[in-house]
C-alpha positions, 0 to 999 in steps of 0.5 A: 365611436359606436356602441358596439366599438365601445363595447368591445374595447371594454372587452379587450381592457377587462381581458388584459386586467385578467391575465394581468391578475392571473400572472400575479396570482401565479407568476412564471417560473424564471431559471428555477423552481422553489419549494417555498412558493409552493407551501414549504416550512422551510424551518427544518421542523415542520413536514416539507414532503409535499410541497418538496414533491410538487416543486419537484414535479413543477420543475420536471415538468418546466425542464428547470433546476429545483432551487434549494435556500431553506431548511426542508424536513422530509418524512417519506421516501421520495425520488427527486425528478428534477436536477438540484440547485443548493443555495443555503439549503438543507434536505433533512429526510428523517429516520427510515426514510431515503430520499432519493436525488435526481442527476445534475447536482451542483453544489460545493463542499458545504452542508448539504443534508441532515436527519437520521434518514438516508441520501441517494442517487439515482445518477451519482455526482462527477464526486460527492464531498464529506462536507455535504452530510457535515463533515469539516476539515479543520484542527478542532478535532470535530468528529466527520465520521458519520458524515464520510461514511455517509459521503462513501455510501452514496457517491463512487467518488469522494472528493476530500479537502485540503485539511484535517479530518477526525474520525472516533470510529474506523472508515470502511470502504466495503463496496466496490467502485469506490474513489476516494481522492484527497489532495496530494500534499504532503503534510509539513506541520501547516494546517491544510497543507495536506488531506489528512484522515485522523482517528481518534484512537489507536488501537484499531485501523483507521482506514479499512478497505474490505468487509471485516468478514471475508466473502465465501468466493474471491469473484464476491470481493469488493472490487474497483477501489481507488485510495489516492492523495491522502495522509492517514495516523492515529491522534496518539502514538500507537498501542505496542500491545496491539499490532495494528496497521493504520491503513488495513487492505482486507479482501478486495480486487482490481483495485488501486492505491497511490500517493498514500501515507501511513504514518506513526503506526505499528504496521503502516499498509496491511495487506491481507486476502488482497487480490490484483491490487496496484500500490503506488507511491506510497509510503510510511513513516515511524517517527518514534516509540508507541505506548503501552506493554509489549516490544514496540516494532514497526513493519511499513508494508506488512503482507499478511499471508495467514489467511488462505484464500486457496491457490491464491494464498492470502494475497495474490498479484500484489504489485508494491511500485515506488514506495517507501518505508522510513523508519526509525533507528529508537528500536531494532525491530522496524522493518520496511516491507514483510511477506510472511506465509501465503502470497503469489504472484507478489511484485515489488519494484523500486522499493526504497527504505531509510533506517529500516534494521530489516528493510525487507523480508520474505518469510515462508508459508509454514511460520506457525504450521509445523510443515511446509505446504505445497503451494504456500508462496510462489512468484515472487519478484524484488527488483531494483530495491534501495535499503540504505541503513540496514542493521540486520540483513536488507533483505532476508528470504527464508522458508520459501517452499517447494514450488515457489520462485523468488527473484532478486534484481538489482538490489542497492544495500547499504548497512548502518554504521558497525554492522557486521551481518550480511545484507542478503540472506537466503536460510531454509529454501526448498523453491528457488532464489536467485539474486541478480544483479545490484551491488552491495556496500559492506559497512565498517563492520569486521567481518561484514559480508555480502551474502549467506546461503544456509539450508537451501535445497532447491537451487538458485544464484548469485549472479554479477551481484557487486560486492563492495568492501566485504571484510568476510566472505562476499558469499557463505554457502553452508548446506546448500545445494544446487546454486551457481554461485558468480559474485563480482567482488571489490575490494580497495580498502579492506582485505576481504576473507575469501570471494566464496566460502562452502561449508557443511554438506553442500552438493552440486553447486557451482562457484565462480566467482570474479574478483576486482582490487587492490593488491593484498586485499583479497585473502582467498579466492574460494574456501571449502570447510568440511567433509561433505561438501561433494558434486561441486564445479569450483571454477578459478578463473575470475580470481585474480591472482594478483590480489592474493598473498604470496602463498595463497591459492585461487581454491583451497578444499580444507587447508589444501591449496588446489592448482590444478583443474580436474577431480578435487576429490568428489568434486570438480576444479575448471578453469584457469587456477594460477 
């Protein structure tokens, strides 16, 4: 080997020894990037801002996850860059500052971030979990309040686990395009059988969504918030002295809640300046009495209309679909679902209730004000409820004012034992209300009755509604003017007093009402008391004769039998009369 080919193997040698050297001084990243190799404490004590942000800049400039397994303090405001990887670390901004995190977090519902300071995302997660800012859901009553608040915060979707979270302090969801999701179960007394949201109270909402002070326009409102798969209640029984829902839905629009229960509170649902906003399959439950001073009640979904939002009213295209009230017979006042004062547009389908005294109640907008509004509530649909156990009425429309509309389909009622009320009553109306539809099962009581109709001026129906086992009048009408008046009645078992009975000073309503049974089960087939009653149509046809006692009538206009069609008087008798 010459001089010069030694010299140049040496060469060669002494090269590869140098980047041998280089490469252990400063090693290739692999699939990640860590603050630790770049000077971070990583003891949650000490200032980790710098190392943090050149890892970061590292990472981004590599394309490589930024891998997190320590504790890092950080006291300035930062944006992250790179994509997260946590593995047993912690971002601990401290107060004032925000830390601002890059897209593709991957983490699972374990802490994540401590500090007084601020998490944020310049791309949100697919959903962000409580438990990363700390939460916990267990049985040890651990306080998770500050850590959801923070999770709803940062993260349109907050994803809850199966378990128990505790809150000392009501949860606010104020902005728009919101999710909160839990897990669907329904609680059976097994820990983690449910997402369960507990407040550490009772005299204040647990769950709020809106801000407590109403925006100046409805277009402000929060908008996009979904509530889904979660059981909420207080930690106590609630305080009778503060009548308080334990899920209150403020101002807010477009939005959605499914698959929720409100349990053991004074009102379940409270909905007050709710704008296009769908609940489904929701429910709530009173199980028994409250503590405190006061008449303990219950209301399961409670409209609050007290608040004007103008034309709108204080809660306007509200659709309840396939929920449930369950309440409890320990006190009279417990009802399923009341609207009271300001609503429109408001749609409840397949409502369904269970030892509610008044399952469901619509109350008209001048409760309170001394006169009736021109537009307080208007369009208003109940279709298909099921009220099993009623001890009052099932359902109850009083006060509706001029221009509202209010329509009952298909009802199913069904009064608790001794219940002699009637299930339907229509009191004080100046809009319309009309009930179609359904059937009525009349309880034990002596007298029961199907539906009253009082002080109701501005028309409506009853129309093919059946009316089983009535011991009183199927229908009462009194003061009332311009209804069509057609129930269908059964009656097999108990003698039913009359199909239909006027009384008062009522006017241009027309009754013809169709009568099924047994013979001798039907004392009277329309009965009119007094001597204002005028321009009423009294059509006999579909009484059957044959279910009369020998010596009563189809129509008989006080004490006198009428046989005959044609002028009864100021009013008018059609159809078939024997």
């Amino acid at each position: 080997m010459t001089f010069r080919d030694r010299r140049s193997f040496l060469v060669a040698g002494l090269s590869c020894l140098s980047l041998a050297s280089a490469a252990m001084a400063a090693p290739l990243p692999s699939d990640s990037i860590n603050p630790m190799d770049f000077g971070a404490n990583g003891d949650g004590i000490a200032e980790d801002s710098a190392a943090l942000r050149a890892a970061d800049h590292a990472a981004s400039a590599a394309g490589l996850p930024l891998r997190l397994t320590r504790r890092h303090k950080i006291a300035a405001s930062y944006t992250l860059t790179s994509s997260l990887l946590f593995e047993g670390g912690r971002l601990e901004p401290a107060a004032g500052v925000v830390l601002t995190l890059g897209p593709g977090l991957t983490a699972p519902p374990v802490q994540l971030f401590a500090g007084a300071g601020s998490i944020a995302f310049s791309t949100p997660p697919a959903a962000g979990h409580p438990e990363w800012w700390g939460a916990r859901s267990t049985v040890d009553s651990f306080d998770s309040h500050a850590a959801i608040m923070a999770c709803i915060a940062a993260c349109q979707v907050v994803q809850f686990q199966r378990g128990d979270y505790y809150v000392s302090q009501r949860v606010i969801v104020s902005q728009g395009s919101r999710q909160l999701l839990g897990s669907f179960g329904v609680y059976d007394g097994t820990p983690g059988s449910a997402t369960r949201l507990i407040g550490l109270f009772n005299d204040r909402p647990v769950l709020r969504l809106g801000p407590d002070e109403r925006p100046r326009h409805i277009n402000d409102y929060p908008a996009g918030i979904t509530l889904r798969g979660l059981w909420v209640q207080f930690n106590r029984p609630p305080d009778i002295g503060k009548p308080l829902p334990v899920i209150d839905v403020g101002t807010i629009r477009n939005s959605d809640l499914s698959d929720l229960w409100a349990y053991d509170g004074i009102y379940g649902y409270q909905f007050g300046g709710a704008v296009d906003v769908h609940v489904l399959r929701c429910r709530s439950q009173r199980t028994g009495s409250g503590q405190g001073k006061g008449t303990d009640r219950h209301i399961g979904f409670y409209i609050n209309g007290g608040a004007e939002i103008g034309l709108a009213g204080g809660n306007a295209s509200l659709h309840i679909e396939k929920c449930t009230a369950i309440g409890t017979h320990a006190f009279p006042d417990c009802s399923g679902l009341v609207a009271d004062q300001y609503f429109t547009d408001l749609w409840v389908e397949h409502f369904e209730t269970s030892a509610c005294a008044q399952p469901l109640a619509i109350n008209g907008q001048f409760l309170g004000r001394g006169e009736k509004d021109t537009f307080g509530n208007t369009d208003c649909l109940i279709e298909h409820p099921v009220l099993d156990g009623y001890e009052t009425n099932a359902i109850r429309i009083w006060n509706v004012n001029r221009s509202g509309s209010v329509e009952v389909s298909k009802p199913y009622c069904a009064p608790a034992a001794g219940v002699s009320t009637p299930a339907i009553s229509f009191r004080g109306n100046e809009g319309i209300v009309n009930l179609t539809g359904g059937q009525l099962v009349m309880g034990p009581g002596k007298g029961a009755g199907g539906v009253e109709i009082v002080d109701c001026h501005g028309g409506g129906c009853v129309s093919e509604t059946q009316i089983l086992e009535s011991s009183g009048a199927a229908v009462r009408i009194a003061n009332t003017d311009g209804f069509e008046i057609r129930p269908h009645t059964l009656n097999a078992v108990k003698t039913l007093a009359a199909a239909v009975r006027m009384e008062g000073h009522s006017t241009r309503n027309l009754v013809a009402p169709f009568t099924r049974g047994a013979k001798g089960k039907v004392a009277a087939g329309i009965t009119v008391v007094g001597d204002g009653n005028s321009y009423n149509e009294f059509n006999g046809t579909g009484v059957d004769s044959s279910l009369l006692p020998s010596a009563s009538a189809k129509l008989t206009i006080n004490g006198t039998a009428i046989t005959t069609a044609g002028a009864a008087g100021l009013n008018t008798v059609s159809g078939n009369m024997l």
